[in-house]
DRENLOMAR-918597 format. One record per residue (C-alpha): y, x, z; residue in three letters; residue number from 0. Coordinates in steps of 0.001 Angstrom, whole numbers. Layout:
+---------+---------+---------+--------+------+
|      py |      px |      pz | vexlum | panu |
+---------+---------+---------+--------+------+
|       Y |       X |       Z |    ALA |  NUM |
...
+---------+---------+---------+--------+------+
***
This chain:
+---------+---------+---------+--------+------+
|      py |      px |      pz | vexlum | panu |
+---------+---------+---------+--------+------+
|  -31025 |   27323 |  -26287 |    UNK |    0 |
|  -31842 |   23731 |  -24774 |    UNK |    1 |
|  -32540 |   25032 |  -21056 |    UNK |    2 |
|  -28944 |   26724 |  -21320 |    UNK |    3 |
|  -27315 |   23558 |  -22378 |    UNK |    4 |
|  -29199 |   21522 |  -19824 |    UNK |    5 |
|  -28459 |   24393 |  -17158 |    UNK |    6 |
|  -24933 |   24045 |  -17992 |    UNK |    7 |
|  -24721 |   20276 |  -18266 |    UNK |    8 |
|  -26456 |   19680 |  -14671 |    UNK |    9 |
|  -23786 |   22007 |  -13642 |    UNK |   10 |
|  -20982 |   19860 |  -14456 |    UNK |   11 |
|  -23192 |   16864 |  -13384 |    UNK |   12 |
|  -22851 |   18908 |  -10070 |    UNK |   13 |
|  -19101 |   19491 |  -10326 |    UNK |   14 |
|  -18617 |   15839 |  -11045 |    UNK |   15 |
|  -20510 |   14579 |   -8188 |    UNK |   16 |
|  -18745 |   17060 |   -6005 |    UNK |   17 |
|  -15301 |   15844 |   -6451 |    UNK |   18 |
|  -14441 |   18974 |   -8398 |    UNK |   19 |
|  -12442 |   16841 |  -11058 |    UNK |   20 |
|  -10974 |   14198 |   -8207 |    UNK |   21 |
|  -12405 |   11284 |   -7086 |    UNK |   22 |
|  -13356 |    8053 |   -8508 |    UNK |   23 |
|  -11004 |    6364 |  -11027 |    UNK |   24 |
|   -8357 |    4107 |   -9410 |    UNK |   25 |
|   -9864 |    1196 |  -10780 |    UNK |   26 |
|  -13152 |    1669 |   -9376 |    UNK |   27 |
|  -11827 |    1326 |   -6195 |    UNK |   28 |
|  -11303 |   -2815 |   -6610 |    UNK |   29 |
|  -12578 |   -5028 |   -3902 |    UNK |   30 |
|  -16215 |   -5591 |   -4411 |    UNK |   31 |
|  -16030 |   -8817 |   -3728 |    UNK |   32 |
|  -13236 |   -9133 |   -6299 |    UNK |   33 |
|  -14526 |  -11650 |   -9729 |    UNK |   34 |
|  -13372 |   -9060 |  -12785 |    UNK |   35 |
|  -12868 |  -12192 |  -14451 |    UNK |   36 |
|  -10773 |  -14110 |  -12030 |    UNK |   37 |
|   -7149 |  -14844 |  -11788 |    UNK |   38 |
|   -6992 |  -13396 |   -8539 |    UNK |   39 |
|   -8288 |   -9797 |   -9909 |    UNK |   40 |
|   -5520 |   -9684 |  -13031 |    UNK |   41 |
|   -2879 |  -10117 |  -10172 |    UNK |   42 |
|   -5024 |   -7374 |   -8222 |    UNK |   43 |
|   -4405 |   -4800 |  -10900 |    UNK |   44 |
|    -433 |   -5955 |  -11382 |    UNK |   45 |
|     962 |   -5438 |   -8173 |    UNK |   46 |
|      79 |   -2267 |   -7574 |    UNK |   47 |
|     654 |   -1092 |  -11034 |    UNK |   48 |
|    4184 |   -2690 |  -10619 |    UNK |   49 |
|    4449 |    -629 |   -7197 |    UNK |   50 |
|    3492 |    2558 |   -9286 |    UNK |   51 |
|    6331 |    4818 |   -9658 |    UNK |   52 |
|    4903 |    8301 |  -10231 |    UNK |   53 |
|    2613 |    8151 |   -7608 |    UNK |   54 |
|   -1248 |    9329 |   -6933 |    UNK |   55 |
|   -3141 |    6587 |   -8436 |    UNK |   56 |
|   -5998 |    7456 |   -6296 |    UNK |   57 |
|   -4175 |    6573 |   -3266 |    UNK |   58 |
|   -2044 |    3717 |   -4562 |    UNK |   59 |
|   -5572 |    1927 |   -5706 |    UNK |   60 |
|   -7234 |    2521 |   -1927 |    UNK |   61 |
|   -4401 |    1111 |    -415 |    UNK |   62 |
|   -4507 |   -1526 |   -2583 |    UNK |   63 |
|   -8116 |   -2352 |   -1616 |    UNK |   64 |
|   -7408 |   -1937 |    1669 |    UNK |   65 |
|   -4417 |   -4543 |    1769 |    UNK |   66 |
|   -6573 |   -6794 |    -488 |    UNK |   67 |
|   -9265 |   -7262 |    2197 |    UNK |   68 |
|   -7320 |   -7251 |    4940 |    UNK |   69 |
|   -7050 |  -10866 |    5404 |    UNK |   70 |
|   -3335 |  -10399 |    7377 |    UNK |   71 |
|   -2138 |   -8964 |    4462 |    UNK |   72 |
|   -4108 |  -10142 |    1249 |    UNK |   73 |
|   -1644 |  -12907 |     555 |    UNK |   74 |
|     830 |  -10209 |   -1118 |    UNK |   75 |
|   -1545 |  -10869 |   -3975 |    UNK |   76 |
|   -1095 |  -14652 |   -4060 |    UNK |   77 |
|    2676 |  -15359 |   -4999 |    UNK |   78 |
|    2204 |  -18949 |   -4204 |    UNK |   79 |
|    1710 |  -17726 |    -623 |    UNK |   80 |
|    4162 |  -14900 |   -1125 |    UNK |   81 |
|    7059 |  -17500 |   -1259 |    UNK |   82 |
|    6256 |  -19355 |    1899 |    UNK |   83 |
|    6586 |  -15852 |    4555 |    UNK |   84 |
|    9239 |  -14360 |    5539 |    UNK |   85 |
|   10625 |  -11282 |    3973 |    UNK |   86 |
|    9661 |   -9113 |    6696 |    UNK |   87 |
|    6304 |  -10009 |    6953 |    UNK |   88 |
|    5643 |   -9579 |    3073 |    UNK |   89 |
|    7559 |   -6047 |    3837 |    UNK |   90 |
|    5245 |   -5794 |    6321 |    UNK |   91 |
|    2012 |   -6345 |    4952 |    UNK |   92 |
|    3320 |   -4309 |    1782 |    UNK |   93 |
|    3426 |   -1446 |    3640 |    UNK |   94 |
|     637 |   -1758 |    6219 |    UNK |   95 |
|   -1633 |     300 |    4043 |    UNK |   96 |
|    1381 |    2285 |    2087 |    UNK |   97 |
|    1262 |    -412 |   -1211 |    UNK |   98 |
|    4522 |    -243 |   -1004 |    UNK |   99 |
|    5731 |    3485 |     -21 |    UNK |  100 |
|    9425 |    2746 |     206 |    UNK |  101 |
|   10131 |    -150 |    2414 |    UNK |  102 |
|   13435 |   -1168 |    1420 |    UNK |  103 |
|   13309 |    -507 |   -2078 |    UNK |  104 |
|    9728 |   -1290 |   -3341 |    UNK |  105 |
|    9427 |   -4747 |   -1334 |    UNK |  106 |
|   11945 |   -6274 |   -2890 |    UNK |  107 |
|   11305 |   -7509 |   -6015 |    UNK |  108 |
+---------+---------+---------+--------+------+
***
């Protein structure tokens, strides 16, 4: 009875490392560089979250990595900086790496 419930657990250990179930969890995507217990990584997680609108979470967290260390467009997570560019580059950088799917609608807020 034990060798069938380890047969069947490396099984879904398999499944699981194949990407059967998806991939990683959104928020294991973060920055690595990113302090869990800054400031800077609470305004990490709200921005996208706020850009969110019934979208795949696994692709709205990578391209929220990706915009986060791109150093053209990491500001978007700084709204001190944020307020000092130009609408059209924050449009731009929001949508760079599709944070912000819908150009006119989801950059301004």
């Amino acid at each position: 009875m034990k060798k069938e419930i380890l047969k069947k657990l490396e099984y879904l250990n398999k499944l699981y490392r194949n990407g059967y179930w998806g991939s990683e969890l959104p928020e294991d995507t973060r920055p690595k560089k990113l302090d869990p217990n800054s400031e800077e990584n609470a305004i990490f997680y709200t921005l996208p979250t706020a850009l969110d609108y019934q979208g795949n979470s696994n692709t709205l967290w990578k391209s929220a990595t990706a915009t986060f260390e791109d150093n053209e467009t990491k500001f978007v997570f700084n709204p001190q900086e944020v307020v000092k560019k130009e609408f059209t580059e924050v449009q731009e950088a929001l949508t760079k790496y599709n944070l912000a799917l819908q150009k006119n609608k989801q950059t301004q807020f």
